[in-house]
mmCIF file of the C-alpha atoms, coordinates in Angstrom:
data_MODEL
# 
_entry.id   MODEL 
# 
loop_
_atom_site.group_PDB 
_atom_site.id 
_atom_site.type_symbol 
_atom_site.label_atom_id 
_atom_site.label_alt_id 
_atom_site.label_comp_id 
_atom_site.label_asym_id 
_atom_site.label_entity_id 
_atom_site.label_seq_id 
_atom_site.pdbx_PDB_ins_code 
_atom_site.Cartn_x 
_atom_site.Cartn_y 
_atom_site.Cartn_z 
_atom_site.occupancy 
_atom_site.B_iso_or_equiv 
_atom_site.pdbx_formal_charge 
_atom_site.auth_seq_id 
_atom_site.auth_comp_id 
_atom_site.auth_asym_id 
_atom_site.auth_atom_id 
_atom_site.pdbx_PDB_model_num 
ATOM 1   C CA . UNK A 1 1   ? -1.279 -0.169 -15.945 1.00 0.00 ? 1   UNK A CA 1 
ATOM 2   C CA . UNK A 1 2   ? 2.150  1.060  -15.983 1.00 0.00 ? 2   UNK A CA 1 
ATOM 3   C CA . UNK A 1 3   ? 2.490  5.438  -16.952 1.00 0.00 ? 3   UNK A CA 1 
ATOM 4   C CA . UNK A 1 4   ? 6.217  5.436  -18.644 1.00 0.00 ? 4   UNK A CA 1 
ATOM 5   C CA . UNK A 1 5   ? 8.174  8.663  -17.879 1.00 0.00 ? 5   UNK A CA 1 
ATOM 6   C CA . UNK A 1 6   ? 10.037 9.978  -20.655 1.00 0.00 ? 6   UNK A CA 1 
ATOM 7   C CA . UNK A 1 7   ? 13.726 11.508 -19.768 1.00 0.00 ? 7   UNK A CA 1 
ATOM 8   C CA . UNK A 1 8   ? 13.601 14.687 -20.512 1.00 0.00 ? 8   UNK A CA 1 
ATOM 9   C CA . UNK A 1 9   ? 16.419 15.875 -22.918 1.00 0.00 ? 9   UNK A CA 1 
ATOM 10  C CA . UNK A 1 10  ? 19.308 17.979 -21.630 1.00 0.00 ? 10  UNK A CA 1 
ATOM 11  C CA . UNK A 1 11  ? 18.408 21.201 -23.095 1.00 0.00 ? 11  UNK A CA 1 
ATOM 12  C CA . UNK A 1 12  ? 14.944 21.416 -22.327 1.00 0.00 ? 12  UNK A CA 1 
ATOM 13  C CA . UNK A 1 13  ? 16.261 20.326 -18.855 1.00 0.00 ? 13  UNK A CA 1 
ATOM 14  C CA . UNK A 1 14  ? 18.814 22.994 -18.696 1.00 0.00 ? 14  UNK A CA 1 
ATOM 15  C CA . UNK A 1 15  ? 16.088 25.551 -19.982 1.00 0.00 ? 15  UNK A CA 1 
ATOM 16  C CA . UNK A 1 16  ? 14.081 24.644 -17.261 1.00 0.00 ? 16  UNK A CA 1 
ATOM 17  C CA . UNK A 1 17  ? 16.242 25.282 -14.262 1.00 0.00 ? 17  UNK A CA 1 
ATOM 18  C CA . UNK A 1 18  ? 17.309 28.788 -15.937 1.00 0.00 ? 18  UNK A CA 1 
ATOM 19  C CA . UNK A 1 19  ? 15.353 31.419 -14.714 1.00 0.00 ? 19  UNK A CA 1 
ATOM 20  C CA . UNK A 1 20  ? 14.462 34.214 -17.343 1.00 0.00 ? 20  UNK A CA 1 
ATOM 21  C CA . UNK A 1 21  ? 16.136 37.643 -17.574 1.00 0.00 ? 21  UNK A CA 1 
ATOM 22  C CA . UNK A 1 22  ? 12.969 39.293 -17.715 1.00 0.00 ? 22  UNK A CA 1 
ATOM 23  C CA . UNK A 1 23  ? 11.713 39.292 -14.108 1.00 0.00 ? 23  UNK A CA 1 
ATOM 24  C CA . UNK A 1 24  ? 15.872 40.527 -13.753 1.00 0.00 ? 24  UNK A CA 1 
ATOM 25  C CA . UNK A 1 25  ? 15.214 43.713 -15.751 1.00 0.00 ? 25  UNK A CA 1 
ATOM 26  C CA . UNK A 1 26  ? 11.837 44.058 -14.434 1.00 0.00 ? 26  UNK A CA 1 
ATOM 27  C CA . UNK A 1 27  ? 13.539 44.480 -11.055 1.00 0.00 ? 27  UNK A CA 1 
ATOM 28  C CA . UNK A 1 28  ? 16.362 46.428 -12.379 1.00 0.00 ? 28  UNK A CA 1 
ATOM 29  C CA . UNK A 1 29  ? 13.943 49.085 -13.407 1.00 0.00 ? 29  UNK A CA 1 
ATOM 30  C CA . UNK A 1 30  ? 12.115 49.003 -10.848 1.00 0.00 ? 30  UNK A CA 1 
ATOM 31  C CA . UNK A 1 31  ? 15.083 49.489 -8.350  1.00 0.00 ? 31  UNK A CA 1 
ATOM 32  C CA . UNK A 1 32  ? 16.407 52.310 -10.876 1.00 0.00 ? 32  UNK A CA 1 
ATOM 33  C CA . UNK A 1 33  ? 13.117 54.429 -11.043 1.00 0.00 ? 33  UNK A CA 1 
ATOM 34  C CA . UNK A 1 34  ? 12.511 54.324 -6.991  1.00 0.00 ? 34  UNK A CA 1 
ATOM 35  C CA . UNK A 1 35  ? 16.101 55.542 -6.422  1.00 0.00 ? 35  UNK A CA 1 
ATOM 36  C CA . UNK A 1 36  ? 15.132 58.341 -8.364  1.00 0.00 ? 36  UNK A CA 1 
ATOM 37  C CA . UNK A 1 37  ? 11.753 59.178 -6.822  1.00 0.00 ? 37  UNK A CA 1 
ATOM 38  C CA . UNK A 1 38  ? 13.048 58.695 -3.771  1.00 0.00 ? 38  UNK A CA 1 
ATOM 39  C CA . UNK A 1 39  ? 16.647 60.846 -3.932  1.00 0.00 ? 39  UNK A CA 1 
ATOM 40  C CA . UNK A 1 40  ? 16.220 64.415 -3.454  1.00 0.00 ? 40  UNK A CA 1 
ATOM 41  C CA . UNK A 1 41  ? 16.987 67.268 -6.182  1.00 0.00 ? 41  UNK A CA 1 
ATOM 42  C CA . UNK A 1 42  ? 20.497 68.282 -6.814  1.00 0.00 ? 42  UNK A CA 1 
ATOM 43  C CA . UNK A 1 43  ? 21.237 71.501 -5.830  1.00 0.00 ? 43  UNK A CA 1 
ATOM 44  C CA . UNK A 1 44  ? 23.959 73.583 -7.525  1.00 0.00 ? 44  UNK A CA 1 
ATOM 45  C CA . UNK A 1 45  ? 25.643 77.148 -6.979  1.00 0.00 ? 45  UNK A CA 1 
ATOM 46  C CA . UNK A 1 46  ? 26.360 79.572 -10.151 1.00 0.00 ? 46  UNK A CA 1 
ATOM 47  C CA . UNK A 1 47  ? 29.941 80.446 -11.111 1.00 0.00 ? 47  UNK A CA 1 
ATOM 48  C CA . UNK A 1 48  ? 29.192 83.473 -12.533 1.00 0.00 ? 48  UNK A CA 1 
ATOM 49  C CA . UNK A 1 49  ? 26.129 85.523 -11.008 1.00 0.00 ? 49  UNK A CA 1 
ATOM 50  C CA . UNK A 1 50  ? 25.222 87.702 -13.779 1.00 0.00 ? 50  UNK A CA 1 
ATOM 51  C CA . UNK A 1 51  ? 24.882 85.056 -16.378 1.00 0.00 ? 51  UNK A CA 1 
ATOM 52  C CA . UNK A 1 52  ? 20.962 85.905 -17.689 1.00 0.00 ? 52  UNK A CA 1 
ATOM 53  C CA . UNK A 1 53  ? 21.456 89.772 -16.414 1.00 0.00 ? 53  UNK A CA 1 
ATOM 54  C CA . UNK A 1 54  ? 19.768 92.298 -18.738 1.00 0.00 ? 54  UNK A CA 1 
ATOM 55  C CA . UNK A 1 55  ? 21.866 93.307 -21.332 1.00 0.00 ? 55  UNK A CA 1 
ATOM 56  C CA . UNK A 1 56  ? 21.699 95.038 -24.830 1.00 0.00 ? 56  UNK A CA 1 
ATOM 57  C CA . UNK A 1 57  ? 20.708 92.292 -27.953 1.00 0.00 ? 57  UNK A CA 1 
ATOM 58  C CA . UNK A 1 58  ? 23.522 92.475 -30.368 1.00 0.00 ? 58  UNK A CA 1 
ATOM 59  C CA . UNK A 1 59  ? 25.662 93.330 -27.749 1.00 0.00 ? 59  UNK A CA 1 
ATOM 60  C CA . UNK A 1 60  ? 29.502 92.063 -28.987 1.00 0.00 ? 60  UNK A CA 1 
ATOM 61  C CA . UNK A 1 61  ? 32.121 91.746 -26.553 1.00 0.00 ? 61  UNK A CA 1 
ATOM 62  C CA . UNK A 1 62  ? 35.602 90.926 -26.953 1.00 0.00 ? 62  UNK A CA 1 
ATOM 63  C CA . UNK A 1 63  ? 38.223 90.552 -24.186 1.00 0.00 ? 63  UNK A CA 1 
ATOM 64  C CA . UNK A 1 64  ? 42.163 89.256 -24.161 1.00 0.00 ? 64  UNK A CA 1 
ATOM 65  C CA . UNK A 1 65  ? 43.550 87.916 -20.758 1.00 0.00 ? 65  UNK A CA 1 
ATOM 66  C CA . UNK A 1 66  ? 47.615 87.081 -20.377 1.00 0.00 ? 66  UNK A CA 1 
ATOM 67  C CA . UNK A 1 67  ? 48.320 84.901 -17.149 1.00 0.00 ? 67  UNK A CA 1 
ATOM 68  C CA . UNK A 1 68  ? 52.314 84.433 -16.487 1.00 0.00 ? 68  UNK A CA 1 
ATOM 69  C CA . UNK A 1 69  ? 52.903 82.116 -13.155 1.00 0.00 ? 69  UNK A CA 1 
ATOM 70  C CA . UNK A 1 70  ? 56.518 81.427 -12.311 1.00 0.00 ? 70  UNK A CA 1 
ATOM 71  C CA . UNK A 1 71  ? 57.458 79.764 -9.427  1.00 0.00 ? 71  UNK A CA 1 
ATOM 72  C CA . UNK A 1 72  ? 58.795 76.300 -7.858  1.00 0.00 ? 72  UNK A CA 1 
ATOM 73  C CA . UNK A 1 73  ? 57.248 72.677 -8.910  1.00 0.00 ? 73  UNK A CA 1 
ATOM 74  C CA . UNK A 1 74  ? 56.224 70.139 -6.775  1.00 0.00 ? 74  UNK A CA 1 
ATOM 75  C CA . UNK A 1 75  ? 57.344 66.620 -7.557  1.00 0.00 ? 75  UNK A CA 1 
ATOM 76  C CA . UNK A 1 76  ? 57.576 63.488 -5.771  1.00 0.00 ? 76  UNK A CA 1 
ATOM 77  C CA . UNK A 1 77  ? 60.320 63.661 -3.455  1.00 0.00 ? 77  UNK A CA 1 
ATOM 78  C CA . UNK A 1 78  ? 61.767 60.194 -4.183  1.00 0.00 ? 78  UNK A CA 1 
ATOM 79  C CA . UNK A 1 79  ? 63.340 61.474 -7.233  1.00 0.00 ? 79  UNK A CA 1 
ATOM 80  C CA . UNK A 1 80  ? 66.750 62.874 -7.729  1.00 0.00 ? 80  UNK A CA 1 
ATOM 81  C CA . UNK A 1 81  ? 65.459 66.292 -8.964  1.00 0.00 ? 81  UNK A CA 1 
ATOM 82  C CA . UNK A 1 82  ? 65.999 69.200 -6.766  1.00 0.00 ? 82  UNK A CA 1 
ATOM 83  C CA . UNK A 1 83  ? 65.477 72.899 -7.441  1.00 0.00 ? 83  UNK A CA 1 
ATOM 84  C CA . UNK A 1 84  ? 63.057 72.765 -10.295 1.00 0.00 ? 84  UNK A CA 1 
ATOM 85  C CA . UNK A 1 85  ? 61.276 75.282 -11.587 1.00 0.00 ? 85  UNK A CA 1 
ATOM 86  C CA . UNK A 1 86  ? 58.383 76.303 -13.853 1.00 0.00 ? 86  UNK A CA 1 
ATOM 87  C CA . UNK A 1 87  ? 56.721 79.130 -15.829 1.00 0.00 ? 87  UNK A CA 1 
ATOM 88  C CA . UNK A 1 88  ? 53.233 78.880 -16.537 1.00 0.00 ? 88  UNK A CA 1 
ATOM 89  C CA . UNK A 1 89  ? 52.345 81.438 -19.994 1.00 0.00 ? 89  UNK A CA 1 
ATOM 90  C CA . UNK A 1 90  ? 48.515 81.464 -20.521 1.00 0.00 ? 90  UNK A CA 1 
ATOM 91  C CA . UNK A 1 91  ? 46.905 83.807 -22.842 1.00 0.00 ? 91  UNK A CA 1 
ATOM 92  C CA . UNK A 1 92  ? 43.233 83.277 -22.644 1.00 0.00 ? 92  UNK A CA 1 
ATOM 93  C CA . UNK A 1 93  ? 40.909 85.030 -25.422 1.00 0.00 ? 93  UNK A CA 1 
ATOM 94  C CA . UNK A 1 94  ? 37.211 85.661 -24.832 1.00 0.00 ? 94  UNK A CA 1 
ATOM 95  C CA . UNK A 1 95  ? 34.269 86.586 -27.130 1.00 0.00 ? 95  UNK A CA 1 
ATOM 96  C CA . UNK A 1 96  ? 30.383 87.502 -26.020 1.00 0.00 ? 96  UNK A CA 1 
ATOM 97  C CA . UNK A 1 97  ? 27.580 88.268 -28.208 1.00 0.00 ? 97  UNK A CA 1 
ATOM 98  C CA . UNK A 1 98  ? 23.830 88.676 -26.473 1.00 0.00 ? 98  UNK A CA 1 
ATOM 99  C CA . UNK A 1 99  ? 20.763 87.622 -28.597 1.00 0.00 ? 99  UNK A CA 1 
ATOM 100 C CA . UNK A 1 100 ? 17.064 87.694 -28.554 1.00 0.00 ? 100 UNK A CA 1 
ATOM 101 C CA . UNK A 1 101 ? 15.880 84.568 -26.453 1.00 0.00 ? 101 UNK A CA 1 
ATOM 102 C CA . UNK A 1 102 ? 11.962 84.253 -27.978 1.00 0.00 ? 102 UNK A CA 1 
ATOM 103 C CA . UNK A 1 103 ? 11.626 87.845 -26.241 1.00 0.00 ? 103 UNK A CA 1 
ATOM 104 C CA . UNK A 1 104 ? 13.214 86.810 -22.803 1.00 0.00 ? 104 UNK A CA 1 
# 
């Protein structure tokens, strides 16, 4: 007795030889997590060092800064500008007000 194959059809061929994305994500994540087991912590310095000092609650705080830069500006020297020169005006305004951290 003869078995007859059937021929498959073309999408359940091409669905066949596709691998899922599954085992793709699975790896992904896996990849993903180790890196970040494995990487050390960041380290970081402070700008300012008296950020959490101790300081009066309902403290308030106001403060007004003017910056005025003049001087020459540096361009690419390809151009056909020579002698230029800039003023920088700046006023920078400031405003602090402590609080009452859950007692901290």
């Amino acid at each position: 007795m003869r078995t007859r194959h059937r021929p498959q059809s073309a999408a359940s061929a091409d669905a066949a030889s596709q691998p899922t994305a599954i085992p793709l994500l699975a790896a992904i994540f896996l990849l993903t997590t180790s890196a970040f087991l494995i990487t050390s912590p960041a380290q970081a310095q402070e700008l300012e060092p008296r950020t959490l000092s101790n300081a009066p609650v309902n403290l308030h705080v106001a403060a007004l800064a003017y910056i005025n830069s003049p001087g020459n500006v540096a361009i690419d020297p390809t151009l056909p500008i020579e002698g230029l020169k800039g003023t920088l005006q700046l006023v920078a305004p400031r405003y602090v007000r402590t609080l009452d951290f859950f007692g901290v």
